[in-house]
N, CA and C of each residue as an Amber inpcrd file, in Angstrom:
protein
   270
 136.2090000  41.5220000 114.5600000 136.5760000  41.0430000 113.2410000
 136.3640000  42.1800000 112.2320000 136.8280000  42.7730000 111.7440000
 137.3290000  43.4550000 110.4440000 136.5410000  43.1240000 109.6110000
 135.7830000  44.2730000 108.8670000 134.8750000  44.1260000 107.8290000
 135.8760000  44.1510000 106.6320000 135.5170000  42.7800000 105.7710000
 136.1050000  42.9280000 104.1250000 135.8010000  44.3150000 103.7090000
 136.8070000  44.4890000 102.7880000 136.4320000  45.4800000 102.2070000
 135.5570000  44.8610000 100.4330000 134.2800000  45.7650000  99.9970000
 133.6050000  45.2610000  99.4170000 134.2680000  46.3890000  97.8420000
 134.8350000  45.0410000  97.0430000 135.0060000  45.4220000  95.3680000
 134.6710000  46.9610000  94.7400000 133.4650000  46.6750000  94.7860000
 132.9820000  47.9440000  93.9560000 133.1100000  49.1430000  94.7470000
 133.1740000  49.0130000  96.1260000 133.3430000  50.3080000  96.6940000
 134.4570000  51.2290000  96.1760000 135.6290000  50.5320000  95.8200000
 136.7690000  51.2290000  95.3480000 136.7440000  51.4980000  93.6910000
 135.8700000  50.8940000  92.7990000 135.8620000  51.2560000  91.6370000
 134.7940000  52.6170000  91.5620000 134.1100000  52.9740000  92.7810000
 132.7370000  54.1590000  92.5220000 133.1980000  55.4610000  93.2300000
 134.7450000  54.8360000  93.9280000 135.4940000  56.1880000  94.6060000
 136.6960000  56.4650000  94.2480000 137.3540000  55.9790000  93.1030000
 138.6100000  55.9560000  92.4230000 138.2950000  56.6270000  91.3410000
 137.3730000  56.4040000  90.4980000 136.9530000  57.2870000  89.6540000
 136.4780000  56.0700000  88.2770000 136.5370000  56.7840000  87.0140000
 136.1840000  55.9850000  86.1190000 136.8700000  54.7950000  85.7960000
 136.4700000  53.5460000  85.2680000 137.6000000  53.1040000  84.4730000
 138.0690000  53.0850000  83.2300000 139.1860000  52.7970000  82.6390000
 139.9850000  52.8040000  81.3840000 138.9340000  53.0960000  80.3710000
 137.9710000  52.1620000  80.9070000 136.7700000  51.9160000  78.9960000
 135.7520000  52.9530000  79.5050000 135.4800000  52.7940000  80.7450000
 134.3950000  54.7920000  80.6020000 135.0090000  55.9890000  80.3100000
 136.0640000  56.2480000  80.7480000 137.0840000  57.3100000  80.4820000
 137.1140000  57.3390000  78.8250000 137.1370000  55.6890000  78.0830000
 136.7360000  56.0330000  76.6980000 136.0720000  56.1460000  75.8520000
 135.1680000  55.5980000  76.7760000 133.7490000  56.0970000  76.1890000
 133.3160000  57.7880000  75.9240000 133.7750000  57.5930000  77.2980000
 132.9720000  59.1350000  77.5090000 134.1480000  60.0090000  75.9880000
 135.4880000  59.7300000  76.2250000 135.9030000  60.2220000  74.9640000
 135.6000000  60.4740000  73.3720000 135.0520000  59.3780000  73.1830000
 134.7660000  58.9640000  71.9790000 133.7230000  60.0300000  71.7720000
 132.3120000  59.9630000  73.2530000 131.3090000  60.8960000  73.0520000
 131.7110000  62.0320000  72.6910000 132.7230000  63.0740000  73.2980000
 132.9900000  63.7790000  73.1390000 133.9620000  64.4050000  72.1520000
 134.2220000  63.6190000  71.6410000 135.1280000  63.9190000  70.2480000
 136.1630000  64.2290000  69.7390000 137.5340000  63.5630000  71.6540000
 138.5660000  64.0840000  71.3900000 139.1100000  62.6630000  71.9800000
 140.8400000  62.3900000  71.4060000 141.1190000  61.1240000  71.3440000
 142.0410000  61.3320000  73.0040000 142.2350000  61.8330000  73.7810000
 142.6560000  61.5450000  75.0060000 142.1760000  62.3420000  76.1510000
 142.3910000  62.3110000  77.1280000 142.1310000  63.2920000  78.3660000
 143.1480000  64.6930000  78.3160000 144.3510000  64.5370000  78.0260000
 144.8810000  65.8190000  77.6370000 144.2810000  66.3560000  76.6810000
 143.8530000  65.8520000  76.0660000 143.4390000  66.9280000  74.5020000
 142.0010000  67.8000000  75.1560000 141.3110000  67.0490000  75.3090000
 139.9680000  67.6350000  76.5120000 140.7240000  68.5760000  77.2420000
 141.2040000  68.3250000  78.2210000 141.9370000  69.5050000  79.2230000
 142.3390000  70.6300000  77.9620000 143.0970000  70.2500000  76.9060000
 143.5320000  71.4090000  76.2940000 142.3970000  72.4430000  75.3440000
 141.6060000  71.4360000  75.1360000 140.1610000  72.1390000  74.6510000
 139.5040000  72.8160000  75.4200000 139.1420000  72.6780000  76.3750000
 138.4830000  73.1320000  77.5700000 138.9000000  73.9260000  78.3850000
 140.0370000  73.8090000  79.1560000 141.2420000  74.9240000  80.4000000
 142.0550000  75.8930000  79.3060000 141.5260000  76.9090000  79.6180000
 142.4010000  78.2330000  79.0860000 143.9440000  78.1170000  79.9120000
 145.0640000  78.1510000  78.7940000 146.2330000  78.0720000  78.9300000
 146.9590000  79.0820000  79.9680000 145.8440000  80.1470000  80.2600000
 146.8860000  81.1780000  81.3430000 146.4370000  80.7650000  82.6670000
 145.4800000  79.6040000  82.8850000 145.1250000  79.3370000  83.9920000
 145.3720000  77.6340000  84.4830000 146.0950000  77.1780000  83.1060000
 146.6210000  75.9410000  83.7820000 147.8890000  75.5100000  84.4880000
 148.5270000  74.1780000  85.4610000 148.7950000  74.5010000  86.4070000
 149.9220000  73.2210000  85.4160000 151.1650000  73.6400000  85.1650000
 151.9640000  72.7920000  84.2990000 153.1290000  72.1210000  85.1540000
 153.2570000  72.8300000  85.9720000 154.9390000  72.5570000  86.9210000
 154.2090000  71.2040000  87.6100000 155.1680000  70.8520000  88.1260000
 154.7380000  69.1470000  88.7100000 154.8770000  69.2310000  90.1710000
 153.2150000  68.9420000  90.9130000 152.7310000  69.3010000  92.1200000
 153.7210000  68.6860000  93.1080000 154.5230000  69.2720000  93.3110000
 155.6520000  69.0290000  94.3800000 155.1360000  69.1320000  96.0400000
 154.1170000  70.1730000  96.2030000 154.0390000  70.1710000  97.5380000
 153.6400000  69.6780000  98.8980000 153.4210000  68.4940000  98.2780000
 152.9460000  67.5690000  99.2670000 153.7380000  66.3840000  98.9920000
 154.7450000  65.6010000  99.9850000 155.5360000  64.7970000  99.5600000
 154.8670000  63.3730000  99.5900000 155.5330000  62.4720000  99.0540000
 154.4920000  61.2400000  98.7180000 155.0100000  60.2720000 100.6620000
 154.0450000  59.9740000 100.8330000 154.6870000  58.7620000 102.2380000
 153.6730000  59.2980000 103.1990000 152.7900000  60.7890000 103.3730000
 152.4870000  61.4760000 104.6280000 151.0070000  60.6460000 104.6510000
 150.7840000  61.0810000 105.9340000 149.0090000  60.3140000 106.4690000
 148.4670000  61.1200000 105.9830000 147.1040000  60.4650000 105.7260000
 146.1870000  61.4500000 105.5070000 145.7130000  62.7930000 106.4910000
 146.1220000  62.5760000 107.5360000 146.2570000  63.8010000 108.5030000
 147.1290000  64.9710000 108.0380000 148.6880000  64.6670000 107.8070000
 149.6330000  65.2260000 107.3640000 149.2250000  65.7260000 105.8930000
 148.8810000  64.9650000 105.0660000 148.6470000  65.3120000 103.7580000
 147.4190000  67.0080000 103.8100000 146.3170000  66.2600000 104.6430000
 145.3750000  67.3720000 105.3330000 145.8710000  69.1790000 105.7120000
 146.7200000  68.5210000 106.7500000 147.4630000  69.2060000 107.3000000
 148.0540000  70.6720000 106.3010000 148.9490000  69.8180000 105.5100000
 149.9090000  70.3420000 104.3060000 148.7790000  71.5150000 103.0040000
 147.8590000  70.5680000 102.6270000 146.9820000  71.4030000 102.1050000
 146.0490000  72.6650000 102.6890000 145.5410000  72.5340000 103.6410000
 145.0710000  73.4120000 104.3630000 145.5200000  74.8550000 104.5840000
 147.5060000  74.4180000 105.4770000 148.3990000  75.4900000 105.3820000
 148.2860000  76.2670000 103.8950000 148.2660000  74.9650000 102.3900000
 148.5150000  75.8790000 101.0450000 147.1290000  77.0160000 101.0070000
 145.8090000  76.3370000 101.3640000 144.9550000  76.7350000 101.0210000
 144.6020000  78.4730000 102.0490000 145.4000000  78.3260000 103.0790000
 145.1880000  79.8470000 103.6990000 145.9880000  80.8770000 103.4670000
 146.9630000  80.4880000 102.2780000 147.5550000  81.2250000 101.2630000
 146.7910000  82.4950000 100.5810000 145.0990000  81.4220000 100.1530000
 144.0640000  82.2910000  99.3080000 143.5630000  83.3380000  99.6620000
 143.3550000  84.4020000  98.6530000 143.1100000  86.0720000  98.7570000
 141.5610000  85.4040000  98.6640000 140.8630000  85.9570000  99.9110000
 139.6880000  85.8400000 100.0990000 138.6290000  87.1820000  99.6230000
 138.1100000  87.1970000  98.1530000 137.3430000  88.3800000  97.4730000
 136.0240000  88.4000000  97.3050000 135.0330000  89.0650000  97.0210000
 133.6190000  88.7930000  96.6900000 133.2110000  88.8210000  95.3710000
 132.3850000  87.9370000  95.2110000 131.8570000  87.3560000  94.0040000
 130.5930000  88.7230000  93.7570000 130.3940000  89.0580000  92.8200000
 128.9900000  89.9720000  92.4380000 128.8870000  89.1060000  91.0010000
 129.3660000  87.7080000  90.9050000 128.3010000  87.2690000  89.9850000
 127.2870000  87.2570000  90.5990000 126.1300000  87.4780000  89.5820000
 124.9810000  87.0190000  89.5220000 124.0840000  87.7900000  90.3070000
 124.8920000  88.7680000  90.8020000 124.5380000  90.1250000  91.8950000
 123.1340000  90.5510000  91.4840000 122.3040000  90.1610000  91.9190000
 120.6210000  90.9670000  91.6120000 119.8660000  89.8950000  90.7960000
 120.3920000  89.2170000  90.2670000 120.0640000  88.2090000  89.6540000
 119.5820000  86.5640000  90.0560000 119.5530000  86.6030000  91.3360000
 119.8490000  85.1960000  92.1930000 118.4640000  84.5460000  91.7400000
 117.7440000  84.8520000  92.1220000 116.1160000  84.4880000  92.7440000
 115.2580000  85.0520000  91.2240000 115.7460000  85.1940000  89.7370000
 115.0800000  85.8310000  88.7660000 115.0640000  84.2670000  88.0150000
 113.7700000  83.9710000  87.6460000 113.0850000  82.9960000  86.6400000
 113.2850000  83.0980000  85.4220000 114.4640000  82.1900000  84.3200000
 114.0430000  82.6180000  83.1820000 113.6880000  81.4590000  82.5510000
């Protein structure tokens, strides 16, 4: 027999809802989620074209799949933030 699926599980893994999303707005002092993104994400690094590359219908295997291939695209470089600095107390 098939376990129900239990309510809240899907509201704590979907993300916020409508009235926290406006809350948290209000806290912060801007009247939508775009305006935040536009306050916050520097314009030469945001991603505007409409995410085409994964088509809508695939399994989550396929979807997996699809991203993975995008992601071994990435130029793999080294970080020297924080280079000497790791383990220093301030």
């Amino acid at each position: 027999m098939p376990i129900a699926p239990v309510e809240r599980f899907v509201s704590r893994h979907i993300g916020p809802s409508e009235a926290e999303v406006g809350e948290m707005l209000e806290v912060v002092g801007v009247p939508s989620l775009e305006a935040l993104i536009d306050a916050t994400v520097p314009e030469h690094i945001r991603f505007r074209a409409e995410f085409s590359e994964i088509p809508p219908g695939l399994t989550e295997q396929e979807a997996l799949a699809k991203l993975a291939e995008r992601a071994g695209e990435n130029e793999v470089w080294r970080s020297y933030l924080g280079f000497g600095f790791h383990d220093t107390i301030t």
